[in-house]
C-alpha positions in Angstrom: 10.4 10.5 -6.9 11.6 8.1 -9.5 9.6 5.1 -10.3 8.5 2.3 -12.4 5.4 1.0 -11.8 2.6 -1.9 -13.6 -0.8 -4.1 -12.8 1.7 -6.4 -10.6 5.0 -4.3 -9.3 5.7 -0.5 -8.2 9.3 -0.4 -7.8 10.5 3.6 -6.1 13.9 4.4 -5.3 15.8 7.6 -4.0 12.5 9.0 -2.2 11.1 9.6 1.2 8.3 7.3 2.7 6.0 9.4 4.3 4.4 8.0 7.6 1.9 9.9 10.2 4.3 10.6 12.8 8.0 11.7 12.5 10.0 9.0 11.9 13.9 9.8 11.6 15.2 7.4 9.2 12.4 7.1 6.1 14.8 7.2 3.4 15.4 4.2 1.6 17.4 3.2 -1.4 14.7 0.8 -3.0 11.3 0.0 -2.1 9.7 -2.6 -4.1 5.5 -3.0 -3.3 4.6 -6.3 -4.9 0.6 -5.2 -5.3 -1.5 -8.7 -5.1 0.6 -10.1 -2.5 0.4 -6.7 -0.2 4.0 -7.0 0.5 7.0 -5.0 0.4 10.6 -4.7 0.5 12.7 -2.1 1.6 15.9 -2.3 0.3 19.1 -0.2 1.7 22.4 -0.5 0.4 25.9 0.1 2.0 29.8 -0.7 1.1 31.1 -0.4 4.2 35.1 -1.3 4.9 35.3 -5.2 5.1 36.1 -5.1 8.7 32.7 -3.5 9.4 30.2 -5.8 7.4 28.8 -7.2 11.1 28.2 -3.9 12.6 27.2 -2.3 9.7 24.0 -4.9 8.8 22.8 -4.9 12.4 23.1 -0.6 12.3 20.7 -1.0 9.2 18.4 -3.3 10.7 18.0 -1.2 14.0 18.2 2.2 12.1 15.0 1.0 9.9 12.7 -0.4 12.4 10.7 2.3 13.1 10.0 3.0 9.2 8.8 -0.9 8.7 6.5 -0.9 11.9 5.0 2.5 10.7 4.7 1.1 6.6 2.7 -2.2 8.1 0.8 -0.1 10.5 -0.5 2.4 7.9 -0.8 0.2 4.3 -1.6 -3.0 6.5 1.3 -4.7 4.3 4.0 -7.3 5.2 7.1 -6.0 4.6 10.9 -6.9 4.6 13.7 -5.0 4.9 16.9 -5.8 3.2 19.8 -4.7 4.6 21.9 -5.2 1.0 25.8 -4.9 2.9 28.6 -5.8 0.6 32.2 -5.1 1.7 34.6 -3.2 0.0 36.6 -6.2 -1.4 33.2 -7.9 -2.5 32.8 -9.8 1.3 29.4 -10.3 2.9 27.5 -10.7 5.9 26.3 -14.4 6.9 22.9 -12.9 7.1 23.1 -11.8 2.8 22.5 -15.6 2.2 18.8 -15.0 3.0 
């Protein structure tokens, strides 16, 4: 499990979130826990063709659901998922703005 971690910031990519009950899709690219705040964000990446940006960023938010509830429920955080969806000629959802 690769990661950076200091007083403020543990920053983990490329590893499995482990929750108490079996949760399909647990695999994130990035999660960043911001430590005094109690919050993270779980970041997952695609580069999907341009044609598919839409569908693509709503599959990431409904595929990661489960994995969010589950993180606040057990580590009593806030967190946010980022659904980071950049098309294949450099296009983006309206959503990336926030």
């Amino acid at each position: 499990m690769p990661a950076i971690e200091n007083d403020q910031v543990n920053l983990v990519w490329d590893s499995t979130i482990i929750t108490d009950r079996c949760v399909p899709h647990n695999r994130l690219d990035v999660i960043i826990a911001l430590k005094e705040k109690h919050h993270w964000l779980q970041v997952d990446a695609a580069v999907p063709d341009d044609g598919n940006i839409v569908n693509t960023d709503a599959w990431k938010i409904e595929r990661y659901q489960e994995v969010v509830l589950e993180v606040r429920w057990i580590h009593q955080v806030q967190v946010v998922l980022v659904p980071l969806v950049i098309g294949a000629l450099r296009t983006v959802s309206k959503n990336f703005a926030k």
